[in-house]
C-alpha positions, 0 to 999 in steps of 0.5 A: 219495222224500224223506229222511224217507220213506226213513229211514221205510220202512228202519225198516219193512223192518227191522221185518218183516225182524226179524219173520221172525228174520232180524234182532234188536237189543240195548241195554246201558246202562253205569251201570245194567248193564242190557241188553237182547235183542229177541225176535228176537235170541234166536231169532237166535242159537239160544236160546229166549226168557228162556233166558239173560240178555242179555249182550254177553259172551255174544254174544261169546262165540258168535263163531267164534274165528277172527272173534273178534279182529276183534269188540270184547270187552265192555271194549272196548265200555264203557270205551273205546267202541269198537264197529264193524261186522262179518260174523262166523259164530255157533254156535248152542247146537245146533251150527248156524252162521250168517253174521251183519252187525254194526252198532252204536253207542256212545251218549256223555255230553257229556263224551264218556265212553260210556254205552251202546252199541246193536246191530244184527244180521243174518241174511245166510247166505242173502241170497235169503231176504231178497228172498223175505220180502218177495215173501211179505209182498207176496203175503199183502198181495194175497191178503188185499186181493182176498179178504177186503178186509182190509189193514194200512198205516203211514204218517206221520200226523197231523190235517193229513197222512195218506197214503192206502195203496194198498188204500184207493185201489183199494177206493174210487177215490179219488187219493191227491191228493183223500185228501191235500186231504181224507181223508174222500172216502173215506167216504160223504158223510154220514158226513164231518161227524161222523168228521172231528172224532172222529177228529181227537180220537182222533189228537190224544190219541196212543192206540191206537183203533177205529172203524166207517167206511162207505167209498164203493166204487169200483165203487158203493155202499158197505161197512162197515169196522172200522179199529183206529189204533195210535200208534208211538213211537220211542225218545224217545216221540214219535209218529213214525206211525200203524199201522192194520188195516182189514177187513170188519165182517163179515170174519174177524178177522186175526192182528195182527203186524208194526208194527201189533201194535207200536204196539198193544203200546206202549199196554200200561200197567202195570196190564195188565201186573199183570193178565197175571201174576195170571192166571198166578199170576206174581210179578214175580219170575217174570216177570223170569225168563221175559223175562229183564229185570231185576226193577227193569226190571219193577217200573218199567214196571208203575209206569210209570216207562219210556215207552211205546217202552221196548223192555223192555216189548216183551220182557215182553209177549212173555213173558207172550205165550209164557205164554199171555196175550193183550192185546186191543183192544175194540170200544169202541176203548179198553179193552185185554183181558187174557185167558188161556184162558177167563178175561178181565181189562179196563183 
């Protein structure tokens, strides 16, 4: 596996470790105060989501004091830059204790004063429990391949690169060498003329989609699918993969998580966001309350003033999730729905 590749599966093992609350992240831009707390990090630590604002003072203040003079104050963060790694214990709100590793980075101006920093923390209290979130993620991956023939699959993509995942090569028998020369032998031969250009324009337009394939099988004939496609960005916008979720067309319907769920959120656009809160008679007041963002970080993701792999749009759709909403992908693979109980918004 080269660099790239290895640097590409870490992110994802952090993803689903994340997934799971043995794992969160938090940000804090100096000029502007702002900071900001993954989903998870609250769980993490015992809060429940927009419960309290996030503060790197607060996070200090919840180290055991016998660990917190080994951990930089928040001043020592900001003015001097200073921010290094460490295993502390926390106490959570109920009284709970957990071991946690702490990484970070202090983020400098070019002329070298500090202007953000950016950590990492985990759960290490059980380290077993590392090893059986992904036992248990590799154990619903086959039962949900063998079952229900439906998988999910992230890989570096692009419309002269693509890695075939290994469901798709059990399903249809083609080699992974005959899917890099060309992805279409998957497909029935009179479907390759029409869905190599399609799908080479969807790819090439950077936005989540869906389409309707008829894979050839291994053990003969063919079978219908549905692929639903979502770009992820990292932290500068760019695309660094393609996540997708493939399942029977006549298969029941998967929850949607991990990196797939991620991509799919990051194609959320500012109207979306205002048609989630007028479903719930929301102001973006409120909405800043329950993200725990601050109202200029709402009022610039729904102007769309922050790029599509802001973390904070990720913390707000979680948000308006835990309200109740829904953010949907319809079956003409571009239009998202926003849906709360009974009631549907499209855009």
């Amino acid at each position: 596996m080269d660099a790239e590749s290895l640097a590409f599966a870490s992110r994802e093992l952090l993803l689903l470790i994340e997934a799971c609350g043995l794992a969160g992240t938090w940000e804090w831009v100096f000029a502007t105060g702002e900071q900001i707390w993954s989903p998870s990090l609250y769980a993490l630590l015992g809060f429940a989501p927009g419960i309290v604002r996030p503060d790197y003072g607060l996070l200090h203040a919840l180290i055991h004091p016998e660990d917190q003079p080994r951990v930089e104050t928040p001043g020592q963060v900001r003015r001097e830059g200073r921010l290094g790694s460490h295993t502390v214990r926390i106490t959570r709100p109920d009284g709970s204790m957990r071991v946690l590793s702490t990484r970070g980075t202090v983020h400098h101006a070019p002329d070298g004063r500090p202007r953000g920093a950016a950590g990492l923390l985990l759960d290490v209290t059980d380290r077993a429990r590392l090893a059986a979130v992904e036992r248990e993620e590799e154990t619903r991956r086959r039962i949900l391949f063998e079952h229900a023939q439906t998988w999910t699959h992230t890989s570096r993509y692009t419309t002269s690169y693509r890695v075939a995942s290994r469901e798709m090569l059990a399903l249809t028998g083609v080699t992974q060498d005959e899917y890099l020369d060309d992805w279409a032998h998957v497909l029935v031969p009179e479907q390759r003329s029409r869905l190599r250009p399609r799908l080479r324009a969807q790819i090439e337009a950077g936005r989540p989609f869906s389409t309707e394939t008829r894979f050839r099988l291994a053990g003969g004939g063919h079978g219908d699918f549905r692929g639903v496609f979502a770009p992820v960005r990292d932290a500068e916008g760019r695309v660094e993969a393609w996540a997708t979720m493939t399942r029977r067309t006549d298969g029941f319907r998967p929850e949607v998580s991990g990196t797939i769920r991620r991509g799919l959120e990051q194609g959320i656009a500012g109207r979306h966001l205002r048609a989630a809160r007028a479903l719930l008679d929301w102001s973006m007041a409120d909405l800043a309350r329950a993200s725990g963002l601050s109202l200029s970080t709402i009022r610039r993701l729904e102007d769309g003033g922050e790029g599509p792999a802001a973390r904070s749009r990720h913390v707000a759709v979680a948000a308006l999730r835990a309200a109740g909403i829904g953010f949907v992908l319809l079956d003409d693979g571009a239009t998202v729905a926003v849906a709360r109980t009974g009631m549907v918004a499209t855009g």
